[in-house]
N, C-alpha and C positions, 0 to 999 in steps of 0.2 A: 605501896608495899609495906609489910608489915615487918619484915625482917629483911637489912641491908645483908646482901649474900658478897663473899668476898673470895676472892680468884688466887690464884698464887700470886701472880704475876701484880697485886696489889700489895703484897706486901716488902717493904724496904729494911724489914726489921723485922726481930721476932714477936714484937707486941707493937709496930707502926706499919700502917697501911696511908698511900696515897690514892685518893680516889678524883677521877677525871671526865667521868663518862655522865652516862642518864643518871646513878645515884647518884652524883652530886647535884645534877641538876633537880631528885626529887626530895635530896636534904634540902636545897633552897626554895623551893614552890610547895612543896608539900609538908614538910616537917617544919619548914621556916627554921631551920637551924640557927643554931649562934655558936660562938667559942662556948664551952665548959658545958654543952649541951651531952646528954646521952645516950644514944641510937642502940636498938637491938642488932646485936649483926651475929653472923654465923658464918664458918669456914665452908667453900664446897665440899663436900664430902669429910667434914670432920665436925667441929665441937661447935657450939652457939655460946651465949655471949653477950656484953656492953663492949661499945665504945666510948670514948670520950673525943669529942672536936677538941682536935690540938691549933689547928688553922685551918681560916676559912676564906678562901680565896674567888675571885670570880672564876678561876680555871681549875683550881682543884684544891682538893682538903684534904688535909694531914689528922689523923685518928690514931690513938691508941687502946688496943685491943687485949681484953679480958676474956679469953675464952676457957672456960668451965662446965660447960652444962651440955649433957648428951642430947641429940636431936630425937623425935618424939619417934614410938617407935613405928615399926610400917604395919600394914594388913600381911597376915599369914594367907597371900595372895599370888598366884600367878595370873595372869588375863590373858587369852589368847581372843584377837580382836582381829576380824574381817576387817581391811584395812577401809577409813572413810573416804566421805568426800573429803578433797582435800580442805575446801573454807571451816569444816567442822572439825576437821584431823586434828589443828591449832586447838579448837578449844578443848577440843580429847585430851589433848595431851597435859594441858595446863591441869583438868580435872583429876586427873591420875595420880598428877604430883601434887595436889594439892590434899587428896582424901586420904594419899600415902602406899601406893601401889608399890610395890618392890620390882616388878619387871612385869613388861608388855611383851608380847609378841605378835607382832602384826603380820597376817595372812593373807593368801589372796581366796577368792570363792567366786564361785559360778557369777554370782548380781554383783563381781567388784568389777567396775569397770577398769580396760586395760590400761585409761588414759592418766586413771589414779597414780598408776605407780610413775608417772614421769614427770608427778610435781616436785616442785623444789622443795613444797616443804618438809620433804623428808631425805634433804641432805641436812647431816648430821649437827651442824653451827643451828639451823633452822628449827631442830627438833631440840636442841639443848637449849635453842632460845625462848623456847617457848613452855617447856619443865623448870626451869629458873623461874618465870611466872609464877608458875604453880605452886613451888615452892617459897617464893615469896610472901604470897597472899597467907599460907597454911602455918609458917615458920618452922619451916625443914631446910636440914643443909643435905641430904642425901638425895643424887638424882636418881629415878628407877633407871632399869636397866631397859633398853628398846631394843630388841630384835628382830630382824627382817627376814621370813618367810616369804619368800615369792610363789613355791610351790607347791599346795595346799596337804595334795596324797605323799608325796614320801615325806612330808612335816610328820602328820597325822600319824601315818605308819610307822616312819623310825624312830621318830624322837617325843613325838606328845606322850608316847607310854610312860618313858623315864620322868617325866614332867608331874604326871597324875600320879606317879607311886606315892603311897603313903598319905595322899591328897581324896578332899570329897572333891570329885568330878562330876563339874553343870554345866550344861550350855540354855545358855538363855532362848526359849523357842516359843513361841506363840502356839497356843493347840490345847487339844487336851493332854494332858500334862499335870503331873502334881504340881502343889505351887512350891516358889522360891524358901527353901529355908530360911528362919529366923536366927541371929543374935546367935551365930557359931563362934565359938572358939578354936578350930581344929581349921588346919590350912585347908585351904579350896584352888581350885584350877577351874577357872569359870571363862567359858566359852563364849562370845556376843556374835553374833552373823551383821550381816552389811545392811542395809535399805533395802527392805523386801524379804531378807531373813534368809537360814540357811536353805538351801534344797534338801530333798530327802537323798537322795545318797550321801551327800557330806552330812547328815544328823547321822544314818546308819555307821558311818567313819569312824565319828568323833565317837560313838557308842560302843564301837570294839575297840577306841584307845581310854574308854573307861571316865565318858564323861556324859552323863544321863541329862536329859530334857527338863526343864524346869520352864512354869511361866510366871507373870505376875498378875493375869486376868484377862481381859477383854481385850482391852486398849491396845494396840498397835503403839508404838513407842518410837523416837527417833533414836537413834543409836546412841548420842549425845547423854542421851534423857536416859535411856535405858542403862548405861554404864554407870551413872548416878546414882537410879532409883535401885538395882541389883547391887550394888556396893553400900548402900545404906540397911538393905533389907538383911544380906547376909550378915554385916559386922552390925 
C-alpha cells in the first residue's frame, strides 16, 4: 500500500492513532518499519498526511499524526455500470477508487446474470473493503460513492435524467458509433453494459435519458479493461 488509510475508530487522540490489524502487519513486512520511522497516512474521508512510529510492538503500533494535505481531486465523473461478474466486480471496484471515480452506480440489464446479484461481494464491509484497496495503491482518502440499482427501466427513466443534467452523456457500445472523446474537462455520465454489451432497447433507453453511444474500435473489451481504457481516454 502506498498510503496507510486510518479509520476513526484508530484514533486514541487527536494526532495518536493505534494500529493492530493488516497495516501493522504491512509496516512490518513491507515498509520494514522502525521507531522514528515516517509513513504516508490519510484520514478516511478527510485530510492525508505523515506519521511518525511512536511504538512498535508485535501486536500494535502507536503513531502520531500530521494531517494537512487535501486528498487528490476526483474525475468530474459519474459511471453507471451493468453490475459484473462478481470475481471481477473486486477488481472493478478497487480500479474506480484507484483512478478516482466520485460515484458508481451499479445496474442490472438483460446479459446480467441474476445469480450476480446474490453475491457477497456486494454487501457493503466487502465493497468498502475492496475501495480502500483502491485507494491505498492511488493515495486517496475519499471512498466513491456506490449505488445499487436493481432495476434497470424505472433507474433509466426516473433518475438517470437528473444524473446527466448539465453532464456529457456516453455509453460505451461496440458498433458503428463515433469514437470516445478525448482529454475532457467538463463532467461526464458514462455508461459500461455487462459481458456481451447492452441490448438495443436498453442503448434506445439510456438515449432518451441523454447518454449517446461511443466506441473505442474493433476490439471487444472485457468490462474490467473497458472501464480502464474509457476513463483514461476521456480524462
Amino acid at each position: 500500500m502506498n498510503l496507510l488509510l486510518l479509520e476513526e475508530a484508530d484514533f486514541i487522540g487527536p494526532d495518536r492513532v493505534i494500529l493492530s490489524d493488516r497495516r501493522l502487519t504491512h509496516m512490518q513486512e513491507v515498509h520494514r518499519s522502525a521507531v522514528g520511522d515516517s509513513l504516508r497516512v490519510g484520514r478516511i474521508g478527510g485530510l492525508m498526511g505523515t506519521a511518525q512510529v511512536l511504538r512498535l510492538e508485535a501486536c500494535e503500533a502507536e503513531l502520531q499524526v500530521s494531517l494537512d494535505q487535501p486528498p487528490p481531486a476526483k474525475l468530474p465523473l459519474t459511471l453507471v455500470l451493468a453490475l459484473p461478474r462478481p470475481k471481477m466486480l473486486r477488481r472493478v471496484f478497487q480500479t474506480v477508487a484507484t483512478m478516482g471515480v466520485p460515484r458508481v452506480v451499479l445496474v442490472n440489464s438483460y446479459r446480467v446474470e441474476k445469480s450476480f446479484w446474490q453475491t457477497p461481494f456486494l454487501e457493503p464491509e466487502a465493497i468498502r473493503e475492496q475501495l480502500i484497496l483502491g485507494l491505498e495503491q492511488a493515495r486517496d482518502s475519499v471512498l466513491p460513492e456506490i449505488i445499487i440499482e436493481k432495476r434497470f427501466k424505472p433507474f433509466v427513466e426516473d433518475r438517470l435524467p437528473a444524473i446527466t443534467e448539465g453532464t456529457l452523456g456516453l455509453v460505451g457500445h461496440p458498433g458503428n458509433h463515433p469514437p470516445c472523446p478525448r482529454a475532457l474537462t467538463e463532467p461526464v455520465t458514462l455508461a459500461i453494459g455487462p459481458e456481451g454489451g447492452w441490448i438495443p432497447y436498453e442503448i434506445d433507453l439510456l438515449a432518451k435519458a441523454g447518454l449517446q453511444p461511443v466506441q473505442l474500435g474493433e476490439r471487444i473489451l472485457r468490462v474490467e479493461t473497458a472501464v480502464t481504457a474509457l476513463l483514461a481516454r476521456l480524462f
